[in-house]
C-alpha positions in Angstrom: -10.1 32.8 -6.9 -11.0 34.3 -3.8 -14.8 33.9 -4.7 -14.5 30.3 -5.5 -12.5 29.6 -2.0 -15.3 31.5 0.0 -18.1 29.8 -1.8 -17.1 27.0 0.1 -17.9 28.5 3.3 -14.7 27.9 5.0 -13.6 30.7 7.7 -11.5 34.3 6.7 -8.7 32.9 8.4 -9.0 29.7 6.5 -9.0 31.8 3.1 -6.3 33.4 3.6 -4.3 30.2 4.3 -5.4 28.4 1.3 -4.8 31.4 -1.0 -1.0 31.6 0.1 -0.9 27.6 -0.9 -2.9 28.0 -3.7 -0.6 30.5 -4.7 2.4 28.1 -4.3 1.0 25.6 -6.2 0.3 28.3 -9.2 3.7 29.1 -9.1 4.8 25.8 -9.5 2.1 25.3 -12.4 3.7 28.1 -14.4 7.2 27.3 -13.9 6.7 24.0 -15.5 4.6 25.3 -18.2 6.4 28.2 -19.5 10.2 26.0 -19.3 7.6 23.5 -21.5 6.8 25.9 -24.3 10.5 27.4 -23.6 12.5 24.2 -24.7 13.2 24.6 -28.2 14.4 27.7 -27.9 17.1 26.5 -25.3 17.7 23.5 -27.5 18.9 26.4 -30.1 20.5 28.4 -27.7 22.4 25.6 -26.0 22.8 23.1 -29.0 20.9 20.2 -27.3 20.0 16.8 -28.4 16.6 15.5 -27.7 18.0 13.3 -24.9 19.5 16.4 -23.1 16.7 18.8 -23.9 13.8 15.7 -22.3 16.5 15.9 -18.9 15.9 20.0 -18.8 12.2 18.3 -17.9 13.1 15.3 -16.4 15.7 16.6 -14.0 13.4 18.9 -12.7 10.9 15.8 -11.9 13.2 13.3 -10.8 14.3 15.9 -8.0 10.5 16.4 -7.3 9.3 12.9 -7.6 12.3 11.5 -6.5 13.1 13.6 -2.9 8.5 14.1 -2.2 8.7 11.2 0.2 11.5 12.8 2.3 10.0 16.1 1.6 6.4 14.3 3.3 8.2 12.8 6.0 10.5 15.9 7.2 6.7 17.8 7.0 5.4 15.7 9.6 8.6 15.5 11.9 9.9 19.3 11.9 6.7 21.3 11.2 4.6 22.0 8.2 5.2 25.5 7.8 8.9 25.7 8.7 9.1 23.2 5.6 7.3 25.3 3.1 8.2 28.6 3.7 12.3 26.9 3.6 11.5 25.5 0.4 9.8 28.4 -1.0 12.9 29.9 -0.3 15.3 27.5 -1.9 12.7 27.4 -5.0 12.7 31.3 -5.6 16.6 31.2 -6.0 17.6 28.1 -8.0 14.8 28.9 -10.5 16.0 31.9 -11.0 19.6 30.4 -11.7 18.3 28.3 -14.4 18.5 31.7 -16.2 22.1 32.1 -16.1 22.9 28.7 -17.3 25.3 28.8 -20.4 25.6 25.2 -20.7 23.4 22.0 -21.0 24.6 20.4 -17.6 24.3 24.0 -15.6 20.7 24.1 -16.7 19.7 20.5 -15.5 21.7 20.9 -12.2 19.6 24.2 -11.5 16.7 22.3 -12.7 17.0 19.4 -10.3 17.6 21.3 -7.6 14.6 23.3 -7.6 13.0 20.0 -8.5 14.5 19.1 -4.9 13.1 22.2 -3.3 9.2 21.6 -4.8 9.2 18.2 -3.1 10.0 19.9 0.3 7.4 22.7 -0.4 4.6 20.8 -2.2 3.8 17.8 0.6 3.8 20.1 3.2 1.5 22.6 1.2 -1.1 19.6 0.8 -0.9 18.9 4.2 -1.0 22.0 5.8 -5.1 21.7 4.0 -5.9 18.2 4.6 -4.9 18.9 8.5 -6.4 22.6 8.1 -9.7 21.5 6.4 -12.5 19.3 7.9 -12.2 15.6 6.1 -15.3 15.9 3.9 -16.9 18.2 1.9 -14.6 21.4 3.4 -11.6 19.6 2.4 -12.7 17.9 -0.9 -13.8 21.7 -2.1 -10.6 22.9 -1.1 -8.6 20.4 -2.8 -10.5 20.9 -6.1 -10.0 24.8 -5.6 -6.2 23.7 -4.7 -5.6 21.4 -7.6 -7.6 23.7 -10.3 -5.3 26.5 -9.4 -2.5 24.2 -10.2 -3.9 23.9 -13.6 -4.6 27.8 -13.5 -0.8 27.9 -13.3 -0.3 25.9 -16.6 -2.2 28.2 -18.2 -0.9 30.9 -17.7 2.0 29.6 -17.7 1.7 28.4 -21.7 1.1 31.9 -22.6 3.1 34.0 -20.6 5.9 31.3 -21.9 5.7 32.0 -25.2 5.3 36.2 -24.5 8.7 35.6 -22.7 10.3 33.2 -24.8 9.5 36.1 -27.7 12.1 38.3 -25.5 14.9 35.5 -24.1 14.3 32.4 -22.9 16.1 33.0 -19.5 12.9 35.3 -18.7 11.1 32.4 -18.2 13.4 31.5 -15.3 13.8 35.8 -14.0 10.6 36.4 -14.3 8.4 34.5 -11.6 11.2 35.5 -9.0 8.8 38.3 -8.1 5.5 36.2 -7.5 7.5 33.4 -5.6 8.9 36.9 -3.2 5.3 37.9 -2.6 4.3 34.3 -2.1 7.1 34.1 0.8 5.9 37.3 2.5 2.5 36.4 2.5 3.1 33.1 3.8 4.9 34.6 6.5 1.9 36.4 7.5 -1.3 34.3 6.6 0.4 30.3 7.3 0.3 29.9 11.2 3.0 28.2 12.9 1.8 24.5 14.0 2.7 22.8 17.2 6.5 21.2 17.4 6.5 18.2 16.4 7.3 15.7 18.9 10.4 13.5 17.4 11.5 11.9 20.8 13.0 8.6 18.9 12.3 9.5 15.9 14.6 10.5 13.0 15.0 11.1 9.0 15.9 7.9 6.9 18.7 8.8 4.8 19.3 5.8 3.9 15.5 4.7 2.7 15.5 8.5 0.6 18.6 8.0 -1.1 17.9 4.3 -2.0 14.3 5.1 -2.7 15.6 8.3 -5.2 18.5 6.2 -6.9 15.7 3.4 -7.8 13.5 6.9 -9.7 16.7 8.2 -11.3 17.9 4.3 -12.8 15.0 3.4 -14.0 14.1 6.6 -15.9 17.7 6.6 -17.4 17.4 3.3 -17.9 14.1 3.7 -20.1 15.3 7.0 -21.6 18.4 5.2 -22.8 16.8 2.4 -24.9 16.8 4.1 -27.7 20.3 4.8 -28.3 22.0 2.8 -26.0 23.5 -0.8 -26.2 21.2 -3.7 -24.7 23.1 -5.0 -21.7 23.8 -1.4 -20.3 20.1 -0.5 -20.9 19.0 -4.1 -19.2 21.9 -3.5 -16.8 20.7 0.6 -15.6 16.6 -1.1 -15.2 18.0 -3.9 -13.2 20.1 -1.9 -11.0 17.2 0.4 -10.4 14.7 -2.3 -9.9 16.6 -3.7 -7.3 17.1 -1.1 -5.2 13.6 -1.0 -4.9 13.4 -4.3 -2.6 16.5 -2.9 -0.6 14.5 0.1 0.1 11.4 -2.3 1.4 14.1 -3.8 3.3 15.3 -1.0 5.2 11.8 0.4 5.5 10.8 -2.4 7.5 14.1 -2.3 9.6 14.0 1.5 10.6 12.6 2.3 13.8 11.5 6.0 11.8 11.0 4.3 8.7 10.2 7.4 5.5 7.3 5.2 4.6 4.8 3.1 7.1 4.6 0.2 4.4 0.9 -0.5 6.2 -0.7 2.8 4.3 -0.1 0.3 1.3 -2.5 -1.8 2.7 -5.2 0.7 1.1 -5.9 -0.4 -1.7 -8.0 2.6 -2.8 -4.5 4.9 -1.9 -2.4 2.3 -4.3 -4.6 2.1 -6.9 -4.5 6.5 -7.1 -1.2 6.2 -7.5 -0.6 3.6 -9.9 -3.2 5.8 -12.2 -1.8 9.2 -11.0 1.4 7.7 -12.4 0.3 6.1 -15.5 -1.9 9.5 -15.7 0.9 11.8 -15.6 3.0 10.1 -17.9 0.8 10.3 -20.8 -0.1 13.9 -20.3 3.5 15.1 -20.1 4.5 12.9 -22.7 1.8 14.3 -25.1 2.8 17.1 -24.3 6.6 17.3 -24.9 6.2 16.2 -28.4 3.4 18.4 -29.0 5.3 21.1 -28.8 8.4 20.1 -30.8 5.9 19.0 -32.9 4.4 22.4 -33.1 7.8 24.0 -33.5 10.4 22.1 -34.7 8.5 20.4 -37.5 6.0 22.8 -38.4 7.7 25.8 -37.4 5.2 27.7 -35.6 6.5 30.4 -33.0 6.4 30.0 -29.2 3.7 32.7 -29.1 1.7 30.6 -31.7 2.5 27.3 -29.6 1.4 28.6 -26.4 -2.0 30.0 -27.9 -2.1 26.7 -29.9 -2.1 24.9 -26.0 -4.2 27.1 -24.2 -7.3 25.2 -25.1 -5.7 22.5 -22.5 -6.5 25.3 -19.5 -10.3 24.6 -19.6 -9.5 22.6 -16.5 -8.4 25.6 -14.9 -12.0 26.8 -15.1 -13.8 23.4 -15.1 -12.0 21.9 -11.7 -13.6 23.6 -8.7 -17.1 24.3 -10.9 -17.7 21.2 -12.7 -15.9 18.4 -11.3 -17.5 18.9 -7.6 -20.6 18.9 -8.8 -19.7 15.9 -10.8 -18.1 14.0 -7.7 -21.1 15.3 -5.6 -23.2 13.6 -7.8 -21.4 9.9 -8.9 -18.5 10.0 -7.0 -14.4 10.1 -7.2 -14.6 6.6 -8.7 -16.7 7.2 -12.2 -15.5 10.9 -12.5 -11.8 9.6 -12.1 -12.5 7.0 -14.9 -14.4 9.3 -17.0 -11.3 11.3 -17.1 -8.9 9.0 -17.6 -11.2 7.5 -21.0 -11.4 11.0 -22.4 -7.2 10.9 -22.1 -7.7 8.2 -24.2 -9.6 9.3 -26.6 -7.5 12.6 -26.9 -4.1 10.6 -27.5 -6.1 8.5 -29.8 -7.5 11.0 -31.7 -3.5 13.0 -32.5 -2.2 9.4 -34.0 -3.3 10.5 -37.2 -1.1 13.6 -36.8 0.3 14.5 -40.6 3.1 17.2 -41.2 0.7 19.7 -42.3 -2.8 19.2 -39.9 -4.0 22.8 -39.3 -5.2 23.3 -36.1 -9.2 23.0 -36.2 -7.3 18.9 -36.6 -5.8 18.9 -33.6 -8.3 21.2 -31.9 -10.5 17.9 -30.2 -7.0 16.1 -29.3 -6.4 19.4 -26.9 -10.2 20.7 -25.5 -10.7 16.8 -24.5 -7.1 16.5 -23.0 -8.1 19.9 -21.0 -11.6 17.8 -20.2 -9.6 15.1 -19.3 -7.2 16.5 -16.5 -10.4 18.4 -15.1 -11.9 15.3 -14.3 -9.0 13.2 -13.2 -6.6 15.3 -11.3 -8.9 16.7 -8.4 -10.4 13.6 -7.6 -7.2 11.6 -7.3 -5.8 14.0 -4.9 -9.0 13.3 -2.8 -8.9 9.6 -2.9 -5.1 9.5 -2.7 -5.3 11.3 0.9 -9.0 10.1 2.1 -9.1 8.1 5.4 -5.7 8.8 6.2 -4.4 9.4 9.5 -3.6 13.0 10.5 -0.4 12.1 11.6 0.6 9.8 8.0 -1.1 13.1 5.7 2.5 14.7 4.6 3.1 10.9 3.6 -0.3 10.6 1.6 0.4 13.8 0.1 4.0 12.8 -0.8 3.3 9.4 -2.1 0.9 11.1 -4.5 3.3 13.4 -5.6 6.2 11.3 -6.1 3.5 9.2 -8.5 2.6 12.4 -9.9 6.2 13.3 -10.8 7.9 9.7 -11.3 5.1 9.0 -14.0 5.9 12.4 -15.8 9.7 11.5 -15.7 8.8 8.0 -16.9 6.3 9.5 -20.2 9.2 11.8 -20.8 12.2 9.4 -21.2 9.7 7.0 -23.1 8.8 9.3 -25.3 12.0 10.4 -25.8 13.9 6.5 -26.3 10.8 5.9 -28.7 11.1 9.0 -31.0 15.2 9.2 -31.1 15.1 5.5 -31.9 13.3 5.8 -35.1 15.3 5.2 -38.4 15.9 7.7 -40.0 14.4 6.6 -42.8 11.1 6.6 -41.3 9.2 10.2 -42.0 9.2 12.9 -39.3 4.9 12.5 -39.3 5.5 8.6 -38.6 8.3 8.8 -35.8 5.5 11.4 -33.9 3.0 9.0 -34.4 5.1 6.2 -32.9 5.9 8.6 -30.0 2.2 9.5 -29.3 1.6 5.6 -28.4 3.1 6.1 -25.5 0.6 8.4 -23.9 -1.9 6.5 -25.1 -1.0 3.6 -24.0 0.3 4.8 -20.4 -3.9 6.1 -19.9 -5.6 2.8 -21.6 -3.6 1.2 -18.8 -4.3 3.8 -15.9 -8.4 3.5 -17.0 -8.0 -0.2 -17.0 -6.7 0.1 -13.0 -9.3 3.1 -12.0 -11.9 0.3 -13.4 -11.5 -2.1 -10.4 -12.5 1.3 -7.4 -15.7 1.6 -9.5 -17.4 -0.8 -6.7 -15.5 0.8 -4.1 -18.6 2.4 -2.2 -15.8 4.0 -0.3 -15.4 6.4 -3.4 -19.0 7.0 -4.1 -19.6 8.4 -1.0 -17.6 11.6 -0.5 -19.9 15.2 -1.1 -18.5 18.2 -1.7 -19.3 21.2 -0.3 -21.0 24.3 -2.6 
């Protein structure tokens, strides 16, 4: 790690502050992971449905996805660091409490709060590099270092999730209490205390957060409820969230603070990274979820064997700050973004055929070019997603990208879910996977289909990475 963040020539000082956010973001790789590999065991423990066990996962990303824009904005009004090392904080504890949990509920409440904490801690992690790091080819390297450490964390994460899941699933909560501490303590020492924000006028939008995070959570229980829910309070739960959305445009426009400048929307390049980042996300932690009950539940393979089984997907752990700069050096964030988001598709496409007794050298080119994929995509979008933005706005790039990030993973989760619990049960456990699986591979077609129209953006051909 520390060889790949000097390679790109930025100062010790420098190093030492990217490694303490890189370290963050590791943390917050592995944490999802290992609760990911950890979930039928709770299911077991706990006696949850499928619909309970998806909001263990979703909780945790509606919090994220659905509090990042507040957690942006309060980064930009009342100091970058102050924000991180807070949330750090709240982080460490409630995700250690999600190992005391003895019931369904207790576990998603612990789960959404930490959700919560991430989108404090992770906007104002980004931004403490986009306003640390040159715009260019200093930042663009550290970003790709940032967001293949992120991946890192995932796999590690799938391993170390199944090694703990082995002991007690509550380990997988206990045990990173000890990294997150030394992440805290060195974050105290290596991330520098920025400026005070000057907030003469200014204040926090309450109002557009809690509209903006109602509209996330209706619309993802409306979806996840399709499947076992009556019509009109499906259509009703959509419709509630879906309107909320206007009232929140409405009371951005109003605020003299507003939580989101609607003008950054007028970047179209920004709009179109989120609306694949979204589309992106839900797909790969859709796959995902039903892989592993997949992998479990219907062919009854151990945690241990699952998380081996998954690791092939860390080769963008490896591939994201070695291959992909070189690759955006060369043809740009554009055609490297869309390269990645094909090979989703052909992943997804290539697990349809999924029978109730594939061994694994079957499944074994779904998961290397899923791994390909996210190495290509991820990185890049985080550069486009923040490129040309103010220095002022950059907690707000950084959040917006997140909250698409986490609000797409939500979204691929409760689809998956309504699709797969929906099924009759008539229909063979190989068929209802194969119906769930459309989902991701749908969610990418669309995302490549959007990434297609920035492939004349010269905008996105132009950005050189260091190294």
């Amino acid at each position: 790690m520390s060889a790949l963040i000097a390679s790109g020539g930025p100062n010790t000082h420098k190093r030492g502050i990217l490694l303490v956010l890189c370290g963050a973001i590791f943390l917050e790789g592995i944490d999802v992971a290992m609760l990911n590999v950890a979930l039928p065991s709770i299911r077991a423990d706990l006696g949850l449905s499928t619909g309970e066990l998806q909001w263990v996962m979703s909780a945790y990303v509606l919090g994220y996805g659905g509090f990042m824009l507040l957690g942006g904005r309060a980064a930009d009004l009342f100091g970058r660091r102050r924000m991180f090392v807070l949330w750090l904080t709240v982080f460490l504890l409630f995700s250690g409490l999600g190992g005391l949990a003895t019931e369904g509920w207790t576990l998603i409440a612990a789960r959404f709060i930490t959700g919560v904490a991430a989108a404090f801690m992770t906007p104002a992690g980004l931004s403490i590099i986009t306003t640390g790091f040159a715009e260019g080819p200093e930042r663009n390297r550290a970003l790709l270092i940032y967001s293949g450490t992120s991946a890192g964390g995932f796999t590690v994460g799938l391993v170390a999730g199944g090694l703990l899941t082995a002991v007690g699933w509550r380990w997988v909560f206990f045990a990173p209490l000890v990294v997150s501490f030394l992440i805290l303590l060195a974050a105290l020492v290596y991330v520098p205390a920025s400026e005070r924000p000057d907030r003469s006028g200014q204040r926090v939008d309450a109002a557009g957060a809690l509209t903006v995070t109602g509209a996330l959570v209706l619309i993802v229980l409306g979806v996840e409820r399709a499947g076992h829910t009556e019509l009109p309070v499906t259509a009703g739960t959509l419709l509630a969230g879906l309107a909320l959305l206007p009232a929140f445009v409405r009371i951005e426009r109003r605020c003299a603070a507003p939580l989101v400048n609607l003008h950054i929307f007028r970047n179209r390049t920004l709009v179109r990274a989120n609306l694949s980042a979204t589309l992106f996300s839900a797909g790969f932690f859709g796959f995902q979820f039903l892989l592993v009950l997949y992998l479990q539940e219907l062919r009854g393979w151990s945690t241990l064997r699952t998380s081996f089984a998954m690791l092939v997907i860390g080769i963008d752990a490896v591939l994201s700050p070695t291959l992909t700069p070189r690759l955006v050096s060369r043809f740009g964030n554009a055609r490297v973004i869309f390269g990645g988001l094909l090979l989703a598709v052909l992943s997804y496409a290539l697990f349809l055929p999924v029978e109730a007794d594939w061994s694994y050298a079957a499944m074994f080119p779904s998961l290397i070019t899923l791994g390909l994929a996210f190495s290509l995509a991820y990185g890049p979008l985080t550069i486009v997603a923040t490129q040309g933005v103010p220095e002022e706005e950059q907690g707000l790039a950084g959040a917006l990208l997140y909250t698409a990030f986490q609000f797409g993973a939500a979204l691929g989760l409760s689809a998956v879910a309504a699709v797969t619990t929906s099924a009759p049960a008539t229909q063979s456990p190989p068929d209802v996977y194969r119906a769930g699986f459309l989902v991701p591979l749908a969610a990418a077609a669309l995302a490549a289909a959007i990434t297609a129209f920035s492939l004349r953006s010269p905008t996105l051909h132009e950005v050189p990475v260091a190294g």
